[in-house]
VOZA-781748 format. One record per residue: residue number from 1; x, z, y of N, C-alpha, C in turn. Coordinates in pm, whole numbers. Layout:
// VOZA-781748
resi,nx,nz,ny,cax,caz,cay,cx,cz,cy
NUM,X,Z,Y,X,Z,Y,X,Z,Y
...
END
This chain:
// VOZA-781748
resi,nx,nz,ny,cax,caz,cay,cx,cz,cy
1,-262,-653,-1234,-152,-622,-1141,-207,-548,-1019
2,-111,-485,-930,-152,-410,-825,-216,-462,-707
3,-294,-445,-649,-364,-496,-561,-291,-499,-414
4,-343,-570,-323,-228,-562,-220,-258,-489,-109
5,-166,-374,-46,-179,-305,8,-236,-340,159
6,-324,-249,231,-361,-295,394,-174,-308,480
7,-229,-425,542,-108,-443,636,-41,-296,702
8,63,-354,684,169,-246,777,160,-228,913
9,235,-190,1006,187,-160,1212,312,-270,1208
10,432,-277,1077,535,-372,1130,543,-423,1006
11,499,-586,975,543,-617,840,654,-654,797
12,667,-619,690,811,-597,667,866,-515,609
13,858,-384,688,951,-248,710,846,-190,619
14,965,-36,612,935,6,472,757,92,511
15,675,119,421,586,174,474,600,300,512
16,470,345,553,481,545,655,397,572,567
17,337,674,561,205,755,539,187,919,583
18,108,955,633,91,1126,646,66,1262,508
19,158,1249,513,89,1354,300,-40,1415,361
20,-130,1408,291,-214,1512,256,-206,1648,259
21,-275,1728,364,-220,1918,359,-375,1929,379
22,-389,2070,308,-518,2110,334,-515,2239,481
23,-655,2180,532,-637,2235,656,-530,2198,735
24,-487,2077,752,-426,2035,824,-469,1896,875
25,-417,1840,766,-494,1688,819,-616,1619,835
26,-713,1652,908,-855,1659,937,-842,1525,1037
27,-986,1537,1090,-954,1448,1176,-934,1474,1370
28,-919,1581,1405,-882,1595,1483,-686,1590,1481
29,-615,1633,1382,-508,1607,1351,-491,1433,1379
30,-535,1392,1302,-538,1254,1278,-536,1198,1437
31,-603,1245,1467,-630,1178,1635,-493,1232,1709
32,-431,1334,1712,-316,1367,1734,-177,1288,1697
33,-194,1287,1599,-32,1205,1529,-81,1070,1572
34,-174,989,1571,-195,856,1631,-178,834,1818
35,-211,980,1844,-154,944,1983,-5,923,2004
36,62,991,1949,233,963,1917,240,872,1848
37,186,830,1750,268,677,1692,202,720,1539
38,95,616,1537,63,615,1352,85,622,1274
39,119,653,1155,182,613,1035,113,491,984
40,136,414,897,70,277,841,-6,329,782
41,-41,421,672,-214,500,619,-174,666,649
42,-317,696,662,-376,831,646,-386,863,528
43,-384,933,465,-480,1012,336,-520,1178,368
44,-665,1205,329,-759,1304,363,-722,1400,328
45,-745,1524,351,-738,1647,285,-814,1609,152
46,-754,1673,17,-895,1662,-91,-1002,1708,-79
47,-1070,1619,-145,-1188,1682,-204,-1197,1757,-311
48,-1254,1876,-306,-1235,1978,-416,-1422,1952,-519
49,-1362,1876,-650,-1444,1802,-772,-1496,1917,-840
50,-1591,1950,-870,-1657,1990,-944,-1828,1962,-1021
51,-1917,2057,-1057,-2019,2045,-1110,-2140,2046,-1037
52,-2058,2109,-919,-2198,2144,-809,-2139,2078,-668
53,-2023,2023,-664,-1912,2012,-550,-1987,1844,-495
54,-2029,1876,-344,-2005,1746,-265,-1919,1707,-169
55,-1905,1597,-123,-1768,1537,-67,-1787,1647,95
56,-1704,1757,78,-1706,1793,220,-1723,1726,363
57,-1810,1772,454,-1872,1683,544,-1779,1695,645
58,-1620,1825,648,-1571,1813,758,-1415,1698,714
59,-1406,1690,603,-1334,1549,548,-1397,1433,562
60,-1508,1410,547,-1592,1275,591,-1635,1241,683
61,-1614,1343,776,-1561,1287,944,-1421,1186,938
62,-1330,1245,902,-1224,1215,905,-1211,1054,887
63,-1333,1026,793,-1314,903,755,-1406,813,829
64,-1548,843,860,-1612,784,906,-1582,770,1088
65,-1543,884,1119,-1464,919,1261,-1369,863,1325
66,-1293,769,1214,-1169,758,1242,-1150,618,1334
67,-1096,648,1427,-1048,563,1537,-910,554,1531
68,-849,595,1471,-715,584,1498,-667,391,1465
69,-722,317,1424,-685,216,1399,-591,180,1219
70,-583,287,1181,-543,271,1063,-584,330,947
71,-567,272,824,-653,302,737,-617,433,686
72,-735,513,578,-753,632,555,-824,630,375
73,-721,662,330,-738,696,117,-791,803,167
74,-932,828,80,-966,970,44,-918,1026,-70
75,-887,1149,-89,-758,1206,-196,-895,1317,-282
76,-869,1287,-398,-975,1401,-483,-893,1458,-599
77,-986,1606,-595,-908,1704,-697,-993,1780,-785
78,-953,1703,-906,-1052,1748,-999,-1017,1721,-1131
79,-1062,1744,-1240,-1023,1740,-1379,-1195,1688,-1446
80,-1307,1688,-1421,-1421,1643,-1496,-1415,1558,-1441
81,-1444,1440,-1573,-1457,1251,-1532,-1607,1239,-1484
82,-1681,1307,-1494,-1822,1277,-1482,-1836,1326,-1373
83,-1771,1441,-1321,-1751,1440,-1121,-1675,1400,-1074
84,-1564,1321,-1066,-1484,1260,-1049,-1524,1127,-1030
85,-1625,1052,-1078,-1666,950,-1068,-1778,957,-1002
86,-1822,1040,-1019,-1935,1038,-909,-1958,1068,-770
87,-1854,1167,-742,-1768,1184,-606,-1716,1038,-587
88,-1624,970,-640,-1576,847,-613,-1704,766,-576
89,-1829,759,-651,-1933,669,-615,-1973,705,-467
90,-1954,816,-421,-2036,865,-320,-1921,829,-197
91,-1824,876,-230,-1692,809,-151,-1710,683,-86
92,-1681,596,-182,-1712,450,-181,-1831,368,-46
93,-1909,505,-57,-1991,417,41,-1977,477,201
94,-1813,497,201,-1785,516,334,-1645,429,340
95,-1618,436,462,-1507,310,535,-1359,381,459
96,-1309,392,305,-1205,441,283,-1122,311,234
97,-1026,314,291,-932,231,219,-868,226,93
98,-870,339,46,-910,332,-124,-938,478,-179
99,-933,534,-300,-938,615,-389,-812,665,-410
100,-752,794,-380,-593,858,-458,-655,993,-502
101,-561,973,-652,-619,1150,-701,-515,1232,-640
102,-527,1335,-689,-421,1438,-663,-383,1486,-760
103,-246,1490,-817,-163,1512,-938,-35,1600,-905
104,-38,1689,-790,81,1721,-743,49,1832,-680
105,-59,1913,-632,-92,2036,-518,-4,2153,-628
106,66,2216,-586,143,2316,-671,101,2444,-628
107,-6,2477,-619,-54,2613,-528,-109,2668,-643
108,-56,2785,-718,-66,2842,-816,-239,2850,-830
109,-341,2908,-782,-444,2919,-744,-542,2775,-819
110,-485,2661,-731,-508,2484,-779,-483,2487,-922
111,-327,2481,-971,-288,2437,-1121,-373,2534,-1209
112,-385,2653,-1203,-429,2707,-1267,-578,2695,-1325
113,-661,2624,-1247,-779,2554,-1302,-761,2429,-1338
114,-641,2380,-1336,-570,2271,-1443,-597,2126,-1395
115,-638,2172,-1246,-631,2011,-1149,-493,2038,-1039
116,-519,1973,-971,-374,1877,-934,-241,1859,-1021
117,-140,1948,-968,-19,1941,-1033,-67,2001,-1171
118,-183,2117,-1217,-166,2188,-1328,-198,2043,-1459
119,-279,1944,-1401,-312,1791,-1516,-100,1791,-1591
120,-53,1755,-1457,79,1736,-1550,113,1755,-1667
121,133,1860,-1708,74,1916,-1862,3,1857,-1963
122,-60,1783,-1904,-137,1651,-1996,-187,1548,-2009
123,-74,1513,-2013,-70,1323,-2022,-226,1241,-2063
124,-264,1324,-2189,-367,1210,-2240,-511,1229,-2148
125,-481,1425,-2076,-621,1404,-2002,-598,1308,-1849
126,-469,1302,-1836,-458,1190,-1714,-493,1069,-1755
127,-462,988,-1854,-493,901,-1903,-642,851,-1917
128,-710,929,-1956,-883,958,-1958,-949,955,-1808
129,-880,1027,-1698,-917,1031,-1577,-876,894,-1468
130,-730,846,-1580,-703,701,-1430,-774,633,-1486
131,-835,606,-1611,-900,513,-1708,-1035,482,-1659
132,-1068,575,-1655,-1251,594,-1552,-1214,594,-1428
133,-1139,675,-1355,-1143,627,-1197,-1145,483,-1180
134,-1036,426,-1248,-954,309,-1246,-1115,187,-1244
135,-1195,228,-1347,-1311,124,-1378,-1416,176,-1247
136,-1401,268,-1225,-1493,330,-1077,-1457,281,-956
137,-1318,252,-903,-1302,199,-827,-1272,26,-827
138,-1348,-54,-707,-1355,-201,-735,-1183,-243,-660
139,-1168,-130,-550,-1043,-227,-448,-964,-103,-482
140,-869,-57,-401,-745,7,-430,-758,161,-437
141,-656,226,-586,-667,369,-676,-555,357,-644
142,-515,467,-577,-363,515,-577,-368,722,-646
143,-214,694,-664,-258,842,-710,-89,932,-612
144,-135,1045,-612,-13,1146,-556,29,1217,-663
145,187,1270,-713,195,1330,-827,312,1415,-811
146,362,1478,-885,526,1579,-877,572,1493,-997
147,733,1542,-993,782,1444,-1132,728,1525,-1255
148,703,1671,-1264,666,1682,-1379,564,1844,-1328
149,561,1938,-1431,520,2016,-1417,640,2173,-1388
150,652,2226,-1497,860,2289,-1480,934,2202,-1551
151,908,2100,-1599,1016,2003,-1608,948,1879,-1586
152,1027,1769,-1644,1035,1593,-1620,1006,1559,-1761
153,946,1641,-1860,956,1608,-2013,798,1486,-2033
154,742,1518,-1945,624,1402,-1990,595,1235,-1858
155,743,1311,-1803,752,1193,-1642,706,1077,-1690
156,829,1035,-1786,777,877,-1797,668,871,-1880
157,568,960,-1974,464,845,-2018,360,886,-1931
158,420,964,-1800,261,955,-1721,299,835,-1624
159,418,743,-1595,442,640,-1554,366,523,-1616
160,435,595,-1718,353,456,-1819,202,442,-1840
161,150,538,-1819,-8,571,-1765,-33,486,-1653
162,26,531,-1532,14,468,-1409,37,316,-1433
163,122,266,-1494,146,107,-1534,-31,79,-1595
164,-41,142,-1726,-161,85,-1748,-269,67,-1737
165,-328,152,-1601,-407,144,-1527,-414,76,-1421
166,-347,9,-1388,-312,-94,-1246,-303,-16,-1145
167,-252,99,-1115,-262,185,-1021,-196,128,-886
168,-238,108,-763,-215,48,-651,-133,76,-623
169,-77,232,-591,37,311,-495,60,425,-587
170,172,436,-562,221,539,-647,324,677,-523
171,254,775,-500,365,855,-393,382,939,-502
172,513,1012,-465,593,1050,-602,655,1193,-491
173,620,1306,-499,675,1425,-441,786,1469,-574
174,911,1476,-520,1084,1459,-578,1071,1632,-620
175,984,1713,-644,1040,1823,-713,832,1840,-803
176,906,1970,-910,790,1976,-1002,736,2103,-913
177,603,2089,-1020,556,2203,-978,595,2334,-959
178,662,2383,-1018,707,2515,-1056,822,2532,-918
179,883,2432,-856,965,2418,-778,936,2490,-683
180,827,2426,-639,680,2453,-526,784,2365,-428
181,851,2436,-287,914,2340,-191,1079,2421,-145
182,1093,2483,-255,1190,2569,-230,1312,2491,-292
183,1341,2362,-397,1421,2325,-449,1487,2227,-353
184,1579,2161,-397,1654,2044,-374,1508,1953,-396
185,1507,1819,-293,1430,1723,-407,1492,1631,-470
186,1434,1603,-578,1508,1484,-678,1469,1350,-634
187,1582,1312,-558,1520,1144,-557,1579,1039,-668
188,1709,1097,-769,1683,1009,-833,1562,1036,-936
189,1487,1121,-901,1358,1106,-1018,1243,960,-943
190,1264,999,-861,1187,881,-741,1258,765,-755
191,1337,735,-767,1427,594,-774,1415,589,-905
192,1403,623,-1030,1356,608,-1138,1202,596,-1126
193,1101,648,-1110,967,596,-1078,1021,483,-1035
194,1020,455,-934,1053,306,-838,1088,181,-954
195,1166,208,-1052,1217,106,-1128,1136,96,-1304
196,1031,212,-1280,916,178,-1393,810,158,-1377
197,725,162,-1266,632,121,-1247,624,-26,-1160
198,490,-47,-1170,466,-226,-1118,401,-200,-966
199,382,-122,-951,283,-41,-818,426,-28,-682
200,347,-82,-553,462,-8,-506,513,183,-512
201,602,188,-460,573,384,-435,657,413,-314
202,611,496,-308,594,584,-186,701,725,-230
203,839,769,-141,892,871,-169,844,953,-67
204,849,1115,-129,769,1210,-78,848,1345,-110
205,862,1458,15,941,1532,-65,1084,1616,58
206,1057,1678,158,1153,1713,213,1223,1559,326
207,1128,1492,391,1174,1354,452,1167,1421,620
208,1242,1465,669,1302,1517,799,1281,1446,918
209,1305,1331,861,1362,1277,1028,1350,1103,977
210,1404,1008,1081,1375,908,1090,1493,841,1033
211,1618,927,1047,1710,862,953,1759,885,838
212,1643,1034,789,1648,1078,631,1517,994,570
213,1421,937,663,1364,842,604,1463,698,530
214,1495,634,666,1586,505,608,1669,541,470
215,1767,683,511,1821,660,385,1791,703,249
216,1636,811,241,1529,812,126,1471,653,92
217,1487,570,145,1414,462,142,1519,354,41
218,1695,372,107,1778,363,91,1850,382,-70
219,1807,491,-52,1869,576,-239,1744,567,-348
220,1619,513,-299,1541,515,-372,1452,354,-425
221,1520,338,-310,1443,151,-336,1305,187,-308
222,1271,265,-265,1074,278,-246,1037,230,-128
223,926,173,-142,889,123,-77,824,156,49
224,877,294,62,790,386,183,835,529,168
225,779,574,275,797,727,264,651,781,321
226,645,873,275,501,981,284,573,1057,344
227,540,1152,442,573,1293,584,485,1379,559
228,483,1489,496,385,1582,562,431,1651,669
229,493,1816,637,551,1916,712,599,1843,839
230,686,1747,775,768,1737,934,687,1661,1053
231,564,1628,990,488,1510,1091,412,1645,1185
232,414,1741,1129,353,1869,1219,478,1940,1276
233,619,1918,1272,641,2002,1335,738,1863,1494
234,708,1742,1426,753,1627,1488,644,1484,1521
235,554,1547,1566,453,1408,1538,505,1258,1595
236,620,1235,1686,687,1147,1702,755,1057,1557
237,732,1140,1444,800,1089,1337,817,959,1282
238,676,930,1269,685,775,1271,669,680,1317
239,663,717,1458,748,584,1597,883,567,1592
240,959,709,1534,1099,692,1542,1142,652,1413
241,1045,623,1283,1078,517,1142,1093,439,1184
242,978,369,1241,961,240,1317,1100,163,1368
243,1143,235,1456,1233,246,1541,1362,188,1438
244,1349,343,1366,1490,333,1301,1509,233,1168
245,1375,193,1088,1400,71,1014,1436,-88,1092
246,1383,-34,1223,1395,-211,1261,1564,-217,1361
247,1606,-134,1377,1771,-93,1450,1744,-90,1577
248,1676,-37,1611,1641,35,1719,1710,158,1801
249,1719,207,1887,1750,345,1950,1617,411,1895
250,1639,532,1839,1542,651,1835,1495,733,1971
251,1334,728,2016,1268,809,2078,1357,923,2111
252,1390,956,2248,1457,1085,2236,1332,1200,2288
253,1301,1256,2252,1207,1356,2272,1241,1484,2344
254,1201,1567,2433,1202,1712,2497,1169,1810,2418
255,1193,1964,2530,1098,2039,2490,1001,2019,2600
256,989,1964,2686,872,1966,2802,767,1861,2689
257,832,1745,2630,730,1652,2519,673,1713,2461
258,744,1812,2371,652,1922,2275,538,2037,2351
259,586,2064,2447,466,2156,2518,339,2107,2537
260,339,1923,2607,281,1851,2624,189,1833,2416
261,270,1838,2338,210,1816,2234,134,1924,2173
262,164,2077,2187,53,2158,2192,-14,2197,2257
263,-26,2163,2372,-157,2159,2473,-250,2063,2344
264,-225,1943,2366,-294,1823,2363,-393,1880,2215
265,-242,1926,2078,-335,1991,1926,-414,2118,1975
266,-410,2204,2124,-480,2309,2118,-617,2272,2101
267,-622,2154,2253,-771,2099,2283,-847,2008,2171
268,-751,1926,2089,-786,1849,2026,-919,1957,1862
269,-801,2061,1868,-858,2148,1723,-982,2259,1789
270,-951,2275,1897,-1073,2349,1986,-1234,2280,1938
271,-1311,2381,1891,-1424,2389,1896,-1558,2466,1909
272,-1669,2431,1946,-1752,2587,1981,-1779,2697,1868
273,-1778,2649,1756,-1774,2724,1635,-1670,2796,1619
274,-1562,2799,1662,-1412,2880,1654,-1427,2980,1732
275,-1367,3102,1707,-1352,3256,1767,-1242,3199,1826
276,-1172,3276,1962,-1026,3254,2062,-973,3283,1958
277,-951,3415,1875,-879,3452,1789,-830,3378,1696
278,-947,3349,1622,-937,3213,1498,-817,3118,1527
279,-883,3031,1657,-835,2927,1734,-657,2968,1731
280,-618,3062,1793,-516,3067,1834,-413,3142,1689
281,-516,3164,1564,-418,3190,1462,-407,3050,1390
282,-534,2949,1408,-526,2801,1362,-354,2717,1428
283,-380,2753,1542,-254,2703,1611,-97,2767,1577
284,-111,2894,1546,50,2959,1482,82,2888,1359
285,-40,2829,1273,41,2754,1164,82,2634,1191
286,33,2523,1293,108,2409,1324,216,2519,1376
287,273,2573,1473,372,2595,1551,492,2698,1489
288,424,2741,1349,518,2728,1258,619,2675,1173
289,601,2530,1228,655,2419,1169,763,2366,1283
290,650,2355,1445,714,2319,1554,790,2403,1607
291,850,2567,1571,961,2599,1597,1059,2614,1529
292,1048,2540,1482,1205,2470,1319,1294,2404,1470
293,1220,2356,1535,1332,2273,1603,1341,2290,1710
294,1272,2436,1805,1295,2512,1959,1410,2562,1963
295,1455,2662,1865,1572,2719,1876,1646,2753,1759
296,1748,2762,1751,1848,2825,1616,1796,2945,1595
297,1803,3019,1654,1748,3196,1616,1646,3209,1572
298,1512,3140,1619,1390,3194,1607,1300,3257,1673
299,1377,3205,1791,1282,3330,1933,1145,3312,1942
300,1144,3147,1983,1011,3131,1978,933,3155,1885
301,936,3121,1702,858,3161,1634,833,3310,1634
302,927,3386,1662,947,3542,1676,771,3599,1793
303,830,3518,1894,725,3591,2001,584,3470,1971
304,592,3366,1922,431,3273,1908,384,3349,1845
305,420,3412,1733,365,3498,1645,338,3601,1637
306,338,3664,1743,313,3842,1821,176,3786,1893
307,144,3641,1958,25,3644,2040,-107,3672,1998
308,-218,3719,2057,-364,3683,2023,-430,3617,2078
309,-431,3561,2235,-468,3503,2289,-420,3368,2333
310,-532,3284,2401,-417,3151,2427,-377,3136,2532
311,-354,3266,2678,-293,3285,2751,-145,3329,2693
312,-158,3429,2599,-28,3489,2535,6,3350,2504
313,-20,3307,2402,36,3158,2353,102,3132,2379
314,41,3037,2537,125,2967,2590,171,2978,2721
315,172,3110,2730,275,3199,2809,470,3182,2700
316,420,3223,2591,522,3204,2514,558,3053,2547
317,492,2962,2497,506,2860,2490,679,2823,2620
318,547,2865,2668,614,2800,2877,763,2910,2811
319,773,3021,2832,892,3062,2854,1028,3011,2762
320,959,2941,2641,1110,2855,2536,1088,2717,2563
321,983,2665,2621,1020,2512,2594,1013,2436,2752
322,961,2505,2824,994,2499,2992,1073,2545,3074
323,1185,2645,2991,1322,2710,3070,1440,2584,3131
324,1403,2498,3001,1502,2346,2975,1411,2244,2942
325,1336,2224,3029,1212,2095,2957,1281,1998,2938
326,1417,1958,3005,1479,1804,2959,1571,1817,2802
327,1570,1961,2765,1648,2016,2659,1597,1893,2557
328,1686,1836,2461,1632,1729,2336,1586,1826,2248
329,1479,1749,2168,1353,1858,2035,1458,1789,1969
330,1534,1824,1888,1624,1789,1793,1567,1751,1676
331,1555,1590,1600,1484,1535,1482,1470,1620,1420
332,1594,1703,1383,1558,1748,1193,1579,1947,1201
333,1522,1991,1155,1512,2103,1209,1654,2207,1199
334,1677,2306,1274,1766,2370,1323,1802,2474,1127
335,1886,2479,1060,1945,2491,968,1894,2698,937
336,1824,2673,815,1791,2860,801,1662,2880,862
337,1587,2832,999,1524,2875,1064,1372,2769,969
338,1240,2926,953,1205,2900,875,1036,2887,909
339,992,2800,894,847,2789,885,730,2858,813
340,734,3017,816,699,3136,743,670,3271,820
341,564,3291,816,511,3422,912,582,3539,930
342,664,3617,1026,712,3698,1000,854,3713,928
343,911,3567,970,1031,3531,890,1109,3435,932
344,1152,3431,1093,1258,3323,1147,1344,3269,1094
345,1423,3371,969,1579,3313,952,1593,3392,811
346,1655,3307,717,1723,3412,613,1779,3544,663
347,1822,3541,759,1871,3748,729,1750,3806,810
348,1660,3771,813,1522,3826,869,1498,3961,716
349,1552,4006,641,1539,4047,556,1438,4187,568
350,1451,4270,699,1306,4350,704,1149,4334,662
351,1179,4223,716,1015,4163,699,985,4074,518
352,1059,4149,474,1069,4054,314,1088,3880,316
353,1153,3883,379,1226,3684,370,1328,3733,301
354,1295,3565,250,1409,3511,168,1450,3397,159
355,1497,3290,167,1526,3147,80,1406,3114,-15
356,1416,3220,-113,1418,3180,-252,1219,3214,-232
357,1169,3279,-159,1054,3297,-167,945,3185,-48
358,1055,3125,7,970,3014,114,890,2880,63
359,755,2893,84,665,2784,-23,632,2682,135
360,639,2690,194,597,2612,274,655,2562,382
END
């Protein structure tokens, strides 16, 4: 049977977690979203498994670094059992709170060497890989997954996989691969996980806000929700779960809060190895996320994204989110307005946007 998960920040309530993004969730991130309010676990950027591949040393900060007070799964991506386990051995002898593979990265580039989401496709080599992880790891294997690959045709016997491996946690991202993040997500595919496996799970998948958590939590019976995107463009996110599972008033947040919050990720991601340049194109992709919810139009992402410097920056900065600093950062982001370079809004149509082409 499943092993029992590290305590919650509130026991009880449903769990949090931060998804996994590469180049994102490091540990200077980490130190960020914990200054706003923790989620109950971390999980690492992956580790990318191979023949010659060691556990990246700027992910194993993350773990050995970590002050945030809460625990941290290291996440690995790979398809050979014989590096896969041996990465896990090497893992192991740092402070991780457990082992999760990765069964879900949909980045054409990834599947196509037939690890993360591209395994979907085959049940029996997943089977072979939770089978050996499963005996590799002594305390808790969780895994991350999509419901299928372009369809749901092998969903349940990779459930049934996950059953027979004792798999700890189960987070379940509500669209397939082929979807990428452009679909609807399926939560009753997630509320079906939820009612075949023995593991708790974790819904994952387009979770907005603090009261599209409750009611993902709600329609799915899961036992949690996983945040990526929105925990970068809202790092308040899961103080205001918190909040909103226990009947609470929700955090009302500014734009003077958010200014205050990219100062804080400028300094935090600042380092002597970084070019200004670098630095300040590192920062347009968080603030690609964080102007989903500055304005309806897109102004701000319009002009953050013209800067090179981090005077320009946050010159920009100051002129949209300090005109009205008591203005509310509105939970769930402003409707059309899009987290994509060169692409504020569906009728942005010069610059080649679309709906139908937005992966991230």
């Amino acid at each position: 049977m499943p092993a029992a998960l590290p305590a919650p920040i509130v026991p009880g309530q449903p769990l949090t977690a931060l998804a996994p993004m590469q180049d994102v969730t490091d540990l200077a991130f980490m130190r960020v979203i914990a200054h706003y309010g923790a989620p109950d676990y971390f999980v690492t950027e992956f580790f990318r498994v191979h023949s010659q591949s060691r556990p990246e040393k700027h992910i194993i900060r993350s773990i050995d670094e970590n002050q945030t007070g809460r625990p941290v799964f290291a996440q690995l991506i790979g398809e050979n059992i014989h590096d896969l386990t041996r990465t896990t051995e090497e893992l192991l002898r740092h402070p991780v709170a457990g082992i999760d593979l990765n069964l879900g990265c949909p980045a054409p580039k990834v599947y196509k060497k037939n690890v993360g989401g591209g395994l979907l496709r085959e049940p029996a080599k997943i089977a072979e890989i939770l089978t050996a992880l499963r005996a590799t790891v002594p305390g808790l294997f969780t895994v991350k997954m999509r419901i299928g690959f372009e369809d749901t045709r092998h969903f349940d016997e990779i459930l049934s996989i996950v059953n027979d491996n004792n798999v700890d946690l189960l987070s379940v991202h509500g669209r397939t691969v082929k979807e990428m993040y452009r679909s609807d997500v399926h939560y009753d595919w997630i509320a079906h996980a939820v009612s075949r496996v023995r593991c708790p799970v974790l819904a994952n998948g387009n979770v907005t806000s603090a009261v599209k958590a409750a009611d993902v939590v709600a329609t799915t019976k899961a036992a949690g929700v996983m945040i990526g995107r929105h925990a970068i463009r809202n790092p308040w996110i899961f103080r205001q779960c918190r909040e909103r599972f226990s009947g609470q008033p929700i955090s009302r947040i500014t734009l003077s809060d958010v200014r205050e919050y990219i100062e804080r990720l400028f300094h935090a991601t600042k380092h002597d190895g970084i070019p200004e340049r670098a630095h300040v194109n590192k920062m347009k992709k968080y603030l690609n996320f964080v102007g989903q919810s500055v304005d309806a139009t897109g102004a701000f992402l319009h002009d953050m994204r013209r800067t090179e410097t981090p005077v320009e920056l946050f010159a920009a900065c100051d002129r949209h989110l300090l005109a009205e600093p008591a203005k509310e950062f509105p939970s769930e982001p402003y409707p059309g307005v899009i987290a994509r370079p060169n692409c504020e809004t569906p009728d942005s149509a010069s610059n080649g946007c679309s709906l139908e082409n937005v992966t991230a």
